[in-house]
C-alpha positions as CSV (number, residue, x, y, z in Angstrom):
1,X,34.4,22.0,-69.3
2,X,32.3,19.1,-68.2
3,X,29.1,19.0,-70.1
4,X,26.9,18.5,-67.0
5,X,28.5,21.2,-65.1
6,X,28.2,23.4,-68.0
7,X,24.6,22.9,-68.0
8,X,24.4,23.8,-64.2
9,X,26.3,27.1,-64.8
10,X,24.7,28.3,-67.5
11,X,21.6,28.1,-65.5
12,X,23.2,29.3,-62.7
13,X,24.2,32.7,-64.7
14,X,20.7,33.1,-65.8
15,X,19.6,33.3,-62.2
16,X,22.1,35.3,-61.1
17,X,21.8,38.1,-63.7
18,X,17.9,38.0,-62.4
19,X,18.8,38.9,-59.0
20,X,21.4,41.5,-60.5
21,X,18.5,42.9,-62.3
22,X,16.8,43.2,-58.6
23,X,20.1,45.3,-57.6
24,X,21.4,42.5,-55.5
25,X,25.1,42.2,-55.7
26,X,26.3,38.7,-56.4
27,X,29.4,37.4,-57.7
28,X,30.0,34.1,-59.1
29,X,33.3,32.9,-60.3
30,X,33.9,29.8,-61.8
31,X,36.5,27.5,-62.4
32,X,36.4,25.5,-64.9
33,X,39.8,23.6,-64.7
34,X,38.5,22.3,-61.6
35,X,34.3,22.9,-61.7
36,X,34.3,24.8,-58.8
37,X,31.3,27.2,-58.9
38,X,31.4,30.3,-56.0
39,X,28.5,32.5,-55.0
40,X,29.2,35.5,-52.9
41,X,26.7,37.7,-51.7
42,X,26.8,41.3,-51.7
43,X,28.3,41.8,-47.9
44,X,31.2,39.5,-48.9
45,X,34.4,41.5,-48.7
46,X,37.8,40.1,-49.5
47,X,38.6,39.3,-45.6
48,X,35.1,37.5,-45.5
49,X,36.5,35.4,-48.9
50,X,39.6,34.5,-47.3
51,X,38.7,33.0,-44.6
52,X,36.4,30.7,-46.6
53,X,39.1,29.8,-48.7
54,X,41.1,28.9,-45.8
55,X,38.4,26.8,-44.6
56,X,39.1,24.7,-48.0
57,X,42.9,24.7,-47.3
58,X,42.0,23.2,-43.6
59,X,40.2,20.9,-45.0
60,X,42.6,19.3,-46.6
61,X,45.2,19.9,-44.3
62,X,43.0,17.8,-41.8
63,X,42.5,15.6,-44.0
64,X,46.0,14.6,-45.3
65,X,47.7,11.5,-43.7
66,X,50.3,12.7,-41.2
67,X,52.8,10.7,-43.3
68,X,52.6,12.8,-46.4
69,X,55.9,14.7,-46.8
70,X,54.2,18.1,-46.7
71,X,51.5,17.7,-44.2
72,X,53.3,19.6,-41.5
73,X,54.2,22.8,-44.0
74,X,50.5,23.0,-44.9
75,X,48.7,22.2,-41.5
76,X,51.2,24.7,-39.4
77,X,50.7,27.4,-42.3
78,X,47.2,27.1,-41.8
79,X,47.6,27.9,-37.9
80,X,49.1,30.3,-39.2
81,X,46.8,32.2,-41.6
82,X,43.6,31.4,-39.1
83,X,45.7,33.6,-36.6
84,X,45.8,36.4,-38.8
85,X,43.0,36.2,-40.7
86,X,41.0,36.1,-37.3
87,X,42.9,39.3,-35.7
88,X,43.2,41.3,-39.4
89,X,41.3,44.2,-37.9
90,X,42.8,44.3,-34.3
91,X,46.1,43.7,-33.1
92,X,47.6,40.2,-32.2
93,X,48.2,39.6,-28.8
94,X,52.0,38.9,-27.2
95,X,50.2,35.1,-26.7
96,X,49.2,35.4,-30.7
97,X,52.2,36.4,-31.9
98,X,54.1,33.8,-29.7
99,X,51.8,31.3,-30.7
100,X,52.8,32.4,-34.8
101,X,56.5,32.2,-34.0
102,X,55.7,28.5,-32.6
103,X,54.1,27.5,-35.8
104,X,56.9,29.6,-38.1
105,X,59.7,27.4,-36.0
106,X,57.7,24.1,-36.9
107,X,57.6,25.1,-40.6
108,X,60.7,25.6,-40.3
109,X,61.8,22.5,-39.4
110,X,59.4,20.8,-41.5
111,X,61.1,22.6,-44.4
112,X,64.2,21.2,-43.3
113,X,63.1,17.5,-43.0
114,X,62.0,18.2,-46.7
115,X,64.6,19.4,-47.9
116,X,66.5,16.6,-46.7
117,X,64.2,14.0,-47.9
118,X,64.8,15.8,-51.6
119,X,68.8,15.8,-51.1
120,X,68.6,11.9,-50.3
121,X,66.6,10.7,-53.0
């Protein structure tokens, strides 16, 4: 662990078990392979981390350069998880789930053009 960032989240700890000490519910995780620090209040549930974490993946899937090989596997993936991450306590619509099938097709030709790409080289 970086020595700076060790710093930070040892202090970070401190002031955490001091509102823990208040009875509010956070929890930090940390990881240190990457020195990523996350703070989630007490209303976060799992549905309310997901879609943060998705947020990350989107990111980088908006990011990527078209050209990289896997750009279309992660971006339409994505589509993907927004759709059900957005409708996880309701019921996806015939447009939804005709929309997810769109995306699951281009995956699946994505997968193809990789796995053609991996055959040639």
């Amino acid at each position: 662990m970086d020595g700076d960032i060790k710093v930070f989240y040892d202090a970070l700890s401190e002031l955490v078990k001091s509102f823990e000490k208040k009875d509010l519910a956070i929890k930090m995780v940390f990881d240190d392979e990457s020195g990523i620090v996350k703070i989630y209040g007490e209303r976060s549930d799992a549905l309310a981390r997901a879609k943060s974490g998705l947020e990350e993946v989107a990111e980088l899937a908006y990011d990527t350069a078209e050209h990289h090989p896997y750009w279309n596997l992660l971006y339409d993936g994505v589509q993907i998880l927004k759709v059900v991450l957005e409708k996880w306590n309701n019921s996806l619509t015939d447009e939804e789930l005709e929309e997810i099938r769109w995306y699951a097709s281009k995956i699946k030709d994505s997968l193809e053009n990789v796995a053609d790409r991996h055959n040639h080289e």
